[in-house]
N, C-alpha and C positions, 0 to 999 in steps of 0.2 A: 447246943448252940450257944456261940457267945453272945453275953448281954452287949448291947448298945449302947454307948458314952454316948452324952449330946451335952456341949457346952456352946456358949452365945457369947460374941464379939461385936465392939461395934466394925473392927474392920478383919478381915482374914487374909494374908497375903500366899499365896503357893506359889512356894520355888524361893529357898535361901540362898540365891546368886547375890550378886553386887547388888545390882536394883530394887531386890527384895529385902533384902537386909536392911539398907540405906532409909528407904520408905520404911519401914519396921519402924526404925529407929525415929525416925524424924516424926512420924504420928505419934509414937509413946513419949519423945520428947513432947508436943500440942496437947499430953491430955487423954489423945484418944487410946480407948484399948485395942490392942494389936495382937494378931495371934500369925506365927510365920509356918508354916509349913515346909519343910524338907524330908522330900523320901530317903534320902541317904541317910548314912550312920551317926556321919562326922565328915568333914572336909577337906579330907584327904585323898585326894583326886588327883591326878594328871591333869590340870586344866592347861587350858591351852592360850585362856586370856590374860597373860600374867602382869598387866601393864597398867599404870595406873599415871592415868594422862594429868598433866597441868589444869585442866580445867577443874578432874577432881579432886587434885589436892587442896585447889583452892574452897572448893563448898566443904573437905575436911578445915581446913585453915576456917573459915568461917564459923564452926561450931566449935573452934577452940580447940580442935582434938589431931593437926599436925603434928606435934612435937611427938604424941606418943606415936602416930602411925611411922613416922620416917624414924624412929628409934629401933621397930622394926627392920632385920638385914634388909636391905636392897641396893641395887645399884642406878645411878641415873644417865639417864642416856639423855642428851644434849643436841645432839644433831643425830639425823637419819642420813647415810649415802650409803649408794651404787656404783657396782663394776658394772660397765657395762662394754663385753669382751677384755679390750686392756683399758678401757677407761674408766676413772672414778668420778664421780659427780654428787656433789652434797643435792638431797634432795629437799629435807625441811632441818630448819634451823629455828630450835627455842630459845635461843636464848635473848632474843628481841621482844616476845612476848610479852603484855603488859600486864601481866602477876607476878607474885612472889616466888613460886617457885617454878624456875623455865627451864624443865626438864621433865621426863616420864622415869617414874619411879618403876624397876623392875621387882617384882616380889611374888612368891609362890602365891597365887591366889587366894589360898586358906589361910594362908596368915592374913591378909585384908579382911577377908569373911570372920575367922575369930574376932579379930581386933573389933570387927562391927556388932558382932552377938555380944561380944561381951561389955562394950560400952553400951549395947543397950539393954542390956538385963541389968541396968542401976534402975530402971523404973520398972515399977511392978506391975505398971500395965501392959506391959511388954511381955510373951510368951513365945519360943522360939522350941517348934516342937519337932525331933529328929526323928528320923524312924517313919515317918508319916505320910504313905503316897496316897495323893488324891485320886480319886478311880472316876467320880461324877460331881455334879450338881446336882443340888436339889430346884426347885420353881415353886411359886405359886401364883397362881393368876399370870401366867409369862414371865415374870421377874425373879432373878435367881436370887434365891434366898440364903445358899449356904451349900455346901459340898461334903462328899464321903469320902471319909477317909478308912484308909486299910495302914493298922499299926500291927505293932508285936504282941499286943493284947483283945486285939479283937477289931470290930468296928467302932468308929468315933466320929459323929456326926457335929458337923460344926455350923451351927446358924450366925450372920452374920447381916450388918446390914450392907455391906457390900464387900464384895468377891475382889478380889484384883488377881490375877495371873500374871506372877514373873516368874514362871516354871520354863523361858526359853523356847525357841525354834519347834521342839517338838513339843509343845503344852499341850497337855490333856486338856482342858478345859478351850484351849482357841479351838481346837479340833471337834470337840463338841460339840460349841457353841452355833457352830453354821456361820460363823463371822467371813462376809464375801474376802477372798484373797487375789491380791495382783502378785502372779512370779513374774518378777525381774530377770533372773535367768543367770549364769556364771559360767566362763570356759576353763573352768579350773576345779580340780580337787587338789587337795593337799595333804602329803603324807608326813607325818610329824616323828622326832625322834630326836630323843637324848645323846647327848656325845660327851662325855667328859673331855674336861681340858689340859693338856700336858703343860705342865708349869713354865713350860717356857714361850708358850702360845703368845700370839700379837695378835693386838687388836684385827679383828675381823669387820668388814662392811655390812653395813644389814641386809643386804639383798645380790645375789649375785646373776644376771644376767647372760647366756651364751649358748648360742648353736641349739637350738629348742629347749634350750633347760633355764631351769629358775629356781636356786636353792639361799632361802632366808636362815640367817642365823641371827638365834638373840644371846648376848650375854647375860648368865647368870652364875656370873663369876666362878665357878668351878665349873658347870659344866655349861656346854649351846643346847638352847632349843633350835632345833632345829625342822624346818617347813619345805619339804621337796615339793615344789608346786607340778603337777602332770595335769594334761587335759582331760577334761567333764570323764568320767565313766572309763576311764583308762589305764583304771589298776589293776584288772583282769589280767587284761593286754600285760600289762609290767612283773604281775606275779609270775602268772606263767614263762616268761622267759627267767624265771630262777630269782633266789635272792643274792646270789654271789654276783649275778649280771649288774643288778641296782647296784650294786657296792662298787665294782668296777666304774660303773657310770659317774656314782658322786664323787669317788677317785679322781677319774680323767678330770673332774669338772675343777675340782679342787685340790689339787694334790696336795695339801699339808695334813690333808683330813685323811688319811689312807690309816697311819695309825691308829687316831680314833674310832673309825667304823670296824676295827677287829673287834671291836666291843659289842657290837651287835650279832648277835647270831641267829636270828632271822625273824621271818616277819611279825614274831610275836612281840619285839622290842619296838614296833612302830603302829601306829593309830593313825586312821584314814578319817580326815574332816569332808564330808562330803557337801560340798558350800553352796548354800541357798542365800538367795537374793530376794526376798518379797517382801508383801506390807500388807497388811489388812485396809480393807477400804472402810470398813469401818470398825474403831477399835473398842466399842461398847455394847451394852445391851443393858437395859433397865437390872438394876443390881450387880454388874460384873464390869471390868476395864481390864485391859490387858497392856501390858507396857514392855517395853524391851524387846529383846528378842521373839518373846510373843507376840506383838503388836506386829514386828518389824524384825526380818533375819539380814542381816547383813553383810555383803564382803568384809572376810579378812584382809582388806585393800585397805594401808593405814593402821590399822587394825584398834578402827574408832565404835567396833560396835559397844563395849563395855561401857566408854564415854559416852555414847546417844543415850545405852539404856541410864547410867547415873543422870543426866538431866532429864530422862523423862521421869525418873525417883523424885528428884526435887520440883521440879515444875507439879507433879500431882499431889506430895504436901503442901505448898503452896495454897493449892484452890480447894483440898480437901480435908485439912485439917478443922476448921472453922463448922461447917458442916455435916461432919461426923461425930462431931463434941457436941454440937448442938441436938443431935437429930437431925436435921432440914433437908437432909442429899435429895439431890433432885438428876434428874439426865440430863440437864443442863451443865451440872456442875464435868462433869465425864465428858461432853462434848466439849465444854472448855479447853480439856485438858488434849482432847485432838488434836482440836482447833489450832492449839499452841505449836505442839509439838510433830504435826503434821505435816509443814513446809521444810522444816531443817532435814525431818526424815525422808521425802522425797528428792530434797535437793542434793543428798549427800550420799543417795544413791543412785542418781544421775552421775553424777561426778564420778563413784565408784564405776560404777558403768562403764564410761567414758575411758578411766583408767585401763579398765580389765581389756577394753578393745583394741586400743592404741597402744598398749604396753605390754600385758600380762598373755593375751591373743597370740600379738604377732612374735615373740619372742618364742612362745611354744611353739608358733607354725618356721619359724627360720631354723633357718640349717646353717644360717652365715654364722659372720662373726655378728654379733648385738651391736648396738650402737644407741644411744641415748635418744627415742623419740622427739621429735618438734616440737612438740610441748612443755616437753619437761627442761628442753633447752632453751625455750624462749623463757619462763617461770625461773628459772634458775639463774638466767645470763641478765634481766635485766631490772638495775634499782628498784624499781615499783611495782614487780611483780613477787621479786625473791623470797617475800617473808608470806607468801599466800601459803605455799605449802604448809610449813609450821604453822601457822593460826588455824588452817584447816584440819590437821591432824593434832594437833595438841590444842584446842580450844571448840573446834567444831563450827558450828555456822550459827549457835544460837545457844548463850551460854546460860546459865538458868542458875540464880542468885537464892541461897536460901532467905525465906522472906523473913521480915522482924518478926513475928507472928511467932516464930517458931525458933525462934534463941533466947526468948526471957526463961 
């Protein structure tokens, strides 16, 4: 039997996404000891959230660390628009935005994830450990004390004085924890997949609209990620009629792409997101907080979840730094961080809602030609509503400033 490692933090984060990383960093920056948890190898991933909003460039811009992230390849995307059948329609426009950079930075997600491990393994309170899936919690007297881990060398028990989960949608520890959950609900999955780009390719629209179909392309300058949205549970249905039928389909929908999809040879080249909508009602329990996609799963509507989860990273250095340097944490400090971050999350999934119903819905259930919803045409067509779209998807509904506390 393998011996048992037990090491002691005062904070343990699981899950090195954006959120975790970010918070990592930001308490090893305050002081505090931080220990990160990632069950993967290394960062080399297919992700699928490769976008790195204005909001976050600016809390990067704030610790001084811009220059190196955008030295990083990426590309910037400046407006968002849609076909919708033969119409285009700009949807959000940053560049009115009141920060410094009014644009979404496209970039492989591990390079973002690198860039943040490795600015924050300058302090040596800081420990960023790969290989390492959390399987439980531990308790005592009710309150979680710290969690097991399953590494390459055995069991490693990590005590902590408080737990945070930014392990995502599927967290072991939300799942565990018995934390009450509300689903929201979604009428969509999305099947995702690479296309290279033929050097003589034009500019592409981010979203394409018509006859029940909805196929999102992003630029990432050699090749498109690409998001064939189909309805809830309905890739059964789609596999079975063949994978040469799907190709014909996003042919017809697109004809310049016909080329490109010879590249695919079937369904093993593409990855199905199966998209949940929910939010815990309540995101704590004496000794543990869950942030991000753990707290809150989000539509790819906008595709602001990476953004919610980076300000609830910052908003909980913020109120948590001071308190874990000290010792003092209390459940006060954890509901604080709700309490904050609570209204933007349910408001922004209302909105997502909203969208999926009026737009994302009825375009899957039409067989017409698409035509741009009432909404988006009244938001679109007049002065004082124009710039909501962009502040909404490139700023969010509640932006969260890293505090002085935590840039000396």
């Amino acid at each position: 039997m393998n011996d048992i490692h037990r090491i002691s933090t005062q904070c343990c984060i699981t899950g090195g996404g954006p959120a975790g990383l970010l918070l990592g960093y930001l308490l090893a920056r305050a002081g505090v000891n931080v220990v990160v948890l990632e069950k993967h190898k290394d960062f080399l991933r297919d992700f699928r959230g490769d976008t790195v909003h204005p909001s976050t460039l600016e809390v990067i811009d704030q610790l001084g660390l811009i220059d190196g992230l955008l030295g990083l390849p990426h590309q910037k995307m400046f407006e968002v628009s849609g076909v919708f059948g033969a119409e285009t329609v700009k949807i959000a426009d940053f560049r009115a935005l009141p920060t410094k950079n009014k644009f979404i930075a496209l970039m492989p997600q591990w390079d973002f994830l690198n860039f943040l491990a490795q600015q924050a393994s300058i302090y040596p309170n800081f420990a960023l450990r790969m290989s390492n899936k959390v399987s439980n919690f531990t308790t005592e007297a009710e309150k979680v004390t710290g969690v097991q881990v399953e590494t390459d060398s055995g069991r490693l028990d990590v005590v902590a004085d408080l737990i945070i989960a930014a392990d995502g949608r599927h967290s072991t520890l939300r799942t565990q924890s018995d934390l009450p959950i509300r689903d929201v609900g979604a009428p969509m999955d999305v099947l995702w997949f690479k296309l290279n780009k033929p050097t003589t390719s034009e500019p592409q629209p981010l979203g394409r609209f018509s006859g029940g179909r909805i196929l999102i392309l992003l630029d990432r300058s050699t090749y498109w990620q690409c998001g064939y949205i189909i309805p809830k549970n309905s890739f059964a249905k789609l596999r079975a009629e063949g994978f040469e039928s799907f190709r014909r389909c996003v042919t017809n929908f697109v004809p310049n792409l016909e080329a490109p999809l010879e590249q695919l040879s079937g369904w093993d080249d593409t990855s199905l997101l199966t998209v949940q909508v929910n939010r815990l009602k309540k995101w704590f329990r004496p000794g543990l907080l869950c942030i991000g996609d753990a707290a809150h799963a989000m539509s790819p509507v906008g595709g602001i979840g990476i953004n919610l989860a980076i300000q609830d990273a910052v908003a909980a250095a913020n109120i948590l730094a001071v308190p874990l340097r000290s010792g003092s944490l209390h459940d006060n400090h954890l509901q604080t961080i709700q309490a904050r971050r609570n209204w933007p999350t349910r408001m922004t999934q209302r909105i997502q809602v909203m969208i999926q119903n009026q737009l994302i819905a009825e375009a899957l259930d039409s067989q017409q030609v698409t035509r741009p919803p009432p909404f988006l045409r009244l938001m679109t067509g007049l002065p004082l509503l124009n710039q909501l779209p962009g502040r909404f998807i490139g700023l969010g509904l509640r932006r969260e400033n890293v505090g002085t506390h935590l840039l000396g």
